[in-house]
Backbone as a chain_set.jsonl record, in Angstrom:
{"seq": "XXXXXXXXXXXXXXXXXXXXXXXXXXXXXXXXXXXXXXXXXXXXXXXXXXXXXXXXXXXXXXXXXXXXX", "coords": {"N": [[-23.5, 11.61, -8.516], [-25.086, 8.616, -8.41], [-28.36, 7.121, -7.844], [-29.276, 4.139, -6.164], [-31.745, 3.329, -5.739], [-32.833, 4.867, -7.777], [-31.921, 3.474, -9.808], [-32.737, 0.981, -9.179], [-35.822, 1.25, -9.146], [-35.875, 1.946, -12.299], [-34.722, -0.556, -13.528], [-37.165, -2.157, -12.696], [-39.045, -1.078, -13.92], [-38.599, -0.53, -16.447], [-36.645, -1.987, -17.46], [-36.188, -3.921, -19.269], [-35.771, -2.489, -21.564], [-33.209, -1.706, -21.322], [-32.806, 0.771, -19.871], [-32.102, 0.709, -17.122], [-28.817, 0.73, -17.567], [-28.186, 2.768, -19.382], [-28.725, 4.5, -17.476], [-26.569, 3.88, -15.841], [-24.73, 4.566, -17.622], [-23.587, 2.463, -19.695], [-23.69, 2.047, -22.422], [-23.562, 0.369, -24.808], [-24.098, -2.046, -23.102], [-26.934, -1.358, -22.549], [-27.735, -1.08, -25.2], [-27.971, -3.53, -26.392], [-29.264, -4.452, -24.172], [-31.743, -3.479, -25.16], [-32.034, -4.424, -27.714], [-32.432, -7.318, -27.319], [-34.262, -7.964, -25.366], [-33.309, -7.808, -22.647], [-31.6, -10.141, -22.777], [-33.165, -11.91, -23.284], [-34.108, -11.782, -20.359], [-33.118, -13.231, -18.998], [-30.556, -11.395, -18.084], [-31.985, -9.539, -16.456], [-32.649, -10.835, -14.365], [-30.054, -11.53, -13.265], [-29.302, -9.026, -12.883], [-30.599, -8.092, -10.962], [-29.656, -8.788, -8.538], [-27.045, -7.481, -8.9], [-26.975, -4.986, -9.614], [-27.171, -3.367, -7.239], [-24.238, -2.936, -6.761], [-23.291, -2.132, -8.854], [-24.273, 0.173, -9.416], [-22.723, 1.555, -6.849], [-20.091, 0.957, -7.885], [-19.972, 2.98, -10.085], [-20.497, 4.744, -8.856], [-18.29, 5.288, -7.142], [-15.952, 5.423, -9.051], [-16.549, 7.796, -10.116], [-16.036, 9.261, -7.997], [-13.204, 9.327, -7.978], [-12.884, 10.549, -10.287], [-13.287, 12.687, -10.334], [-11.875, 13.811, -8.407], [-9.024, 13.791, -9.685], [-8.861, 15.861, -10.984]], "CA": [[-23.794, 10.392, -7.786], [-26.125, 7.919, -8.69], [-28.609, 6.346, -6.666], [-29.695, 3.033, -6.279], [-33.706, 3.71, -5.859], [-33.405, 5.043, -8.978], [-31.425, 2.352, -10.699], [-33.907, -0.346, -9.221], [-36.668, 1.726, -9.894], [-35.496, 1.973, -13.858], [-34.705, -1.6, -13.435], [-38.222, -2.811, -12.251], [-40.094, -0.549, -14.692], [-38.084, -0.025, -18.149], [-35.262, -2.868, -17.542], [-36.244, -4.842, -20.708], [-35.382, -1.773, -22.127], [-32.225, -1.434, -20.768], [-32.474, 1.765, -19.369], [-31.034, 1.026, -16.334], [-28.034, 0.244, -18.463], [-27.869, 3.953, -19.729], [-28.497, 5.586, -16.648], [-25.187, 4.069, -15.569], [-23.303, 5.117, -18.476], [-23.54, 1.567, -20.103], [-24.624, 2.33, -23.152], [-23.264, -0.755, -24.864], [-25.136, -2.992, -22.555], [-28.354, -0.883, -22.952], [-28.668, -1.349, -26.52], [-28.019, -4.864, -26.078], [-30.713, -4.964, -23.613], [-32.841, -3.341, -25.607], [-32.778, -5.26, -28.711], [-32.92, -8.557, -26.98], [-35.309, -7.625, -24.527], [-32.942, -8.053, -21.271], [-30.913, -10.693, -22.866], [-34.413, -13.072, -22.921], [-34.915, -11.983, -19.412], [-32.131, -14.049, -17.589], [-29.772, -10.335, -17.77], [-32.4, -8.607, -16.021], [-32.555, -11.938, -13.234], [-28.991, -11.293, -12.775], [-29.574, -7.381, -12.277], [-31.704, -8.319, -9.411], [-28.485, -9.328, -7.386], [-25.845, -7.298, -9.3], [-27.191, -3.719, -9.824], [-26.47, -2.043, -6.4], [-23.117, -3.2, -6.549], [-22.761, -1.698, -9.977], [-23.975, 1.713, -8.773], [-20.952, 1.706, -6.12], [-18.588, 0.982, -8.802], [-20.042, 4.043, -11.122], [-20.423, 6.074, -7.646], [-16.545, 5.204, -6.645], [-15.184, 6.169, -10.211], [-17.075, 8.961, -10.812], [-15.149, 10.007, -7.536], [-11.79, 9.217, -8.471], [-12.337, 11.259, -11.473], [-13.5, 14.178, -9.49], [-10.298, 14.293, -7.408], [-8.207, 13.425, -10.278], [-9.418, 17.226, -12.026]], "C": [[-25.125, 9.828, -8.277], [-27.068, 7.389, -7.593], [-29.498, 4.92, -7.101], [-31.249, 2.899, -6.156], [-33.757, 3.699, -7.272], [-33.109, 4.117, -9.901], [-31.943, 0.776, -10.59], [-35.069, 0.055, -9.926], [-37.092, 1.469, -11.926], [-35.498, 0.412, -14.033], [-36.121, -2.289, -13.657], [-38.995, -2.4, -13.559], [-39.882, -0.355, -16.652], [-36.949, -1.058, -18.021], [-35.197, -3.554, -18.799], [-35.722, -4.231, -21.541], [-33.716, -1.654, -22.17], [-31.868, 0.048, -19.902], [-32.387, 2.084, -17.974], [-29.404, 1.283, -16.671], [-27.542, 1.947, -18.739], [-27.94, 4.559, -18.588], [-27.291, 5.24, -15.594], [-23.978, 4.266, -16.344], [-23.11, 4.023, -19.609], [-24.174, 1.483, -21.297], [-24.484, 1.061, -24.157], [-23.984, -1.776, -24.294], [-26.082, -2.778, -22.428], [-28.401, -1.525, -24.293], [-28.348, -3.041, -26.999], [-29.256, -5.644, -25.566], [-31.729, -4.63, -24.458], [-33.288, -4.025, -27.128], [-32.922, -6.851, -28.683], [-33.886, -8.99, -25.868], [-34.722, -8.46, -22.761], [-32.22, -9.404, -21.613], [-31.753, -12.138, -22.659], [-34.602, -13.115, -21.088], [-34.157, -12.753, -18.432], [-30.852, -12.718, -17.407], [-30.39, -10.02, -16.393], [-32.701, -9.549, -14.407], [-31.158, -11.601, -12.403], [-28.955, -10.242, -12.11], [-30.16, -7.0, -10.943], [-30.635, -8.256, -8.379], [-27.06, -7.933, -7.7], [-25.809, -5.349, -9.201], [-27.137, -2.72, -8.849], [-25.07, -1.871, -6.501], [-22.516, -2.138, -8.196], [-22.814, -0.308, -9.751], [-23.312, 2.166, -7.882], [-20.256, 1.825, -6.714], [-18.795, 2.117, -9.488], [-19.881, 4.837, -10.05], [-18.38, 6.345, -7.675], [-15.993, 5.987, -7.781], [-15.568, 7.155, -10.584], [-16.19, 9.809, -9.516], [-14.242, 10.256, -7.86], [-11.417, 10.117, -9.266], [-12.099, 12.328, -11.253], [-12.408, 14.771, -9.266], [-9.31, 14.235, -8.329], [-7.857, 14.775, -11.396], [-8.003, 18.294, -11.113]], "O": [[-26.108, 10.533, -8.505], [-26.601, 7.216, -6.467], [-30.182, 4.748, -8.109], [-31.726, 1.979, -6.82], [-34.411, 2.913, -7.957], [-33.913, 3.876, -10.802], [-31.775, -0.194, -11.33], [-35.433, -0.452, -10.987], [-38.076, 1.045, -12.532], [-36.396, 0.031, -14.783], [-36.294, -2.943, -14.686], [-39.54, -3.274, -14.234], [-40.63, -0.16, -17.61], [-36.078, -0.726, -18.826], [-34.107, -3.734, -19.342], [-35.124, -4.85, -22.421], [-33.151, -1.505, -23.254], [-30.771, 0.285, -19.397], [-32.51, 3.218, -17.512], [-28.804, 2.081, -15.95], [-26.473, 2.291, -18.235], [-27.051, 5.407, -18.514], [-26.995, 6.014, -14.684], [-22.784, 4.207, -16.05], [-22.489, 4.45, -20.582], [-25.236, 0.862, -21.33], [-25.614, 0.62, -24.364], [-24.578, -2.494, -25.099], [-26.745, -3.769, -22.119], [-29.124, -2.508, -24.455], [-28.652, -3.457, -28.117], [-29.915, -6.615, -25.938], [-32.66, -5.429, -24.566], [-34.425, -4.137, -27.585], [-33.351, -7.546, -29.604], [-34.193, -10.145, -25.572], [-35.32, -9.243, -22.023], [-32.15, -10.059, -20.574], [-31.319, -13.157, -22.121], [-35.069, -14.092, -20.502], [-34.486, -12.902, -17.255], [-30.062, -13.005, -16.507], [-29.741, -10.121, -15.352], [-32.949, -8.897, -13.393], [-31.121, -11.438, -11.184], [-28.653, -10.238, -10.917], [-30.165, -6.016, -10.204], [-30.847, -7.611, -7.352], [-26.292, -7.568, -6.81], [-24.872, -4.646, -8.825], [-27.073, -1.522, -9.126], [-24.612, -0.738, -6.35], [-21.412, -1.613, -8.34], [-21.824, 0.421, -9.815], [-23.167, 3.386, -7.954], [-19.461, 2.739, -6.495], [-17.696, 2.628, -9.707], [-19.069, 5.749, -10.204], [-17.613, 7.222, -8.074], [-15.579, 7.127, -7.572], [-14.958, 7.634, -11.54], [-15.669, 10.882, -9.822], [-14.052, 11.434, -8.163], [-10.285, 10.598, -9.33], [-11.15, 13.008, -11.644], [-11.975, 15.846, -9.681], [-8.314, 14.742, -7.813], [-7.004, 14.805, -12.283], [-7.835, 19.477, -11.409]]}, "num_chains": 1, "name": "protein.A"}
């Protein structure tokens, strides 16, 4: 389980980076972020609104998979 502290946290402090991006698995949209520095900075605007919702969706499927073993 992920948590959302930490994925704002990462967000607030290394987001340009993208490494919120990796610590949901997104590694594709990390190195995206990171060689455009947050997509000039209107990604990481979006992330503001979008990024709890995204750690639900990695929480949820990471269940699914669980139960699916």
């Amino acid at each position: 389980m992920k948590s959302k502290t930490t994925a704002y946290l990462l967000w607030f402090f290394l987001g340009v980076f993208g490494v919120h991006k990796f610590y949901l698995g997104k590694i594709g949209m990390g190195i995206l972020y990171l060689f455009t520095a947050g997509f000039f900075g209107i990604g990481l605007l979006i992330d503001l609104f979008t990024l709890g919702g995204e750690v639900d969706t990695y929480n949820a499927l990471a269940i699914a998979k669980a139960y699916r073993r």
